[in-house]
N, C-alpha and C positions, 0 to 999 in steps of 0.2 A: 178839161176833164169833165167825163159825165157824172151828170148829177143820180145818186139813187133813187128810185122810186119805192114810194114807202110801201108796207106791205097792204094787200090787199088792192094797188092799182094795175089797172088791165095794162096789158101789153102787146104789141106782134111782134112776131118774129122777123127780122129782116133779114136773115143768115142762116143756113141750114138746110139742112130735110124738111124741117119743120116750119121753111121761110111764110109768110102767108097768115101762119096761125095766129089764134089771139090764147093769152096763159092771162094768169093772175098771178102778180109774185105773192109768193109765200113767205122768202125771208132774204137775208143778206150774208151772204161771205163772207165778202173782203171788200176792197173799194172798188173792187170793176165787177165783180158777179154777185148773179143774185143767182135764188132759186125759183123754178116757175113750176106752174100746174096747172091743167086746166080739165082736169075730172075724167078726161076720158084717156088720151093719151098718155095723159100724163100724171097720174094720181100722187096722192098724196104720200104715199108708200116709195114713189121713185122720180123722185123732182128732177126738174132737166136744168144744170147748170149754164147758165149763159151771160157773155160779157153784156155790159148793157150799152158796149155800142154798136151791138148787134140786135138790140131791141126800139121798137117805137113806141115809146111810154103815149098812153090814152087818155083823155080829160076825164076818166070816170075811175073811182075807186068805190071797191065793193065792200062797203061801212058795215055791213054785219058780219060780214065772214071774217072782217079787219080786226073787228071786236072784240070774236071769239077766238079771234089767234093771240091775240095780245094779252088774252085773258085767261091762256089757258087753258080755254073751253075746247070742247071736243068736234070735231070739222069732217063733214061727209063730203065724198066727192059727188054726191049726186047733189047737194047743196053746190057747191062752187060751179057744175055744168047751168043748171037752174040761174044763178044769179049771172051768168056770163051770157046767157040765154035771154033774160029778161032784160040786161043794159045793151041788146043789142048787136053780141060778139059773139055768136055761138058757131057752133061749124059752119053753117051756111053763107056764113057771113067774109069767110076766109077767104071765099074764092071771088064776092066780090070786089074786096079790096087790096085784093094782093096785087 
């Protein structure tokens, strides 16, 4: 069984329309789905459910947006494209690692 990723680590998509992409989970379900987002796509308003063995969890997690979700605090989607942006993951990035 796969392991969750905590909120706030990057992810791709390995399955789907969306195969290719890179999200940030947001939150957790149950024990096989999370919820993702990645500011443009897929905003905060309409998260994209998916199994997570249909995801490839990434060695980076995004500690400020991680912060403010656990705290509470209030979350822009033009902040989550930004920090998806600056670790590396951003649209551009989809095509070359898919």
């Amino acid at each position: 069984m796969n392991e969750l990723p905590s909120i706030g680590t990057v992810v791709q998509s390995k399955a789907g329309r969306d195969a290719g992409r890179f999200f940030m989970v947001l939150g957790h379900l149950d024990a096989q789905h999370v919820l993702t987002v990645d500011g443009r796509l897929r905003r905060l308003d309409r998260p994209k459910k998916k199994k997570v063995k249909h995801l490839s969890i990434k060695p980076v997690c995004l500690m400020e947006i991680q912060e403010k979700i656990v705290n509470g605090k209030c979350v822009f989607d033009a902040e989550i494209r930004s920090e998806l942006e600056k670790a590396g993951y951003g649209p551009c990035a989809s095509n070359k690692e898919a």
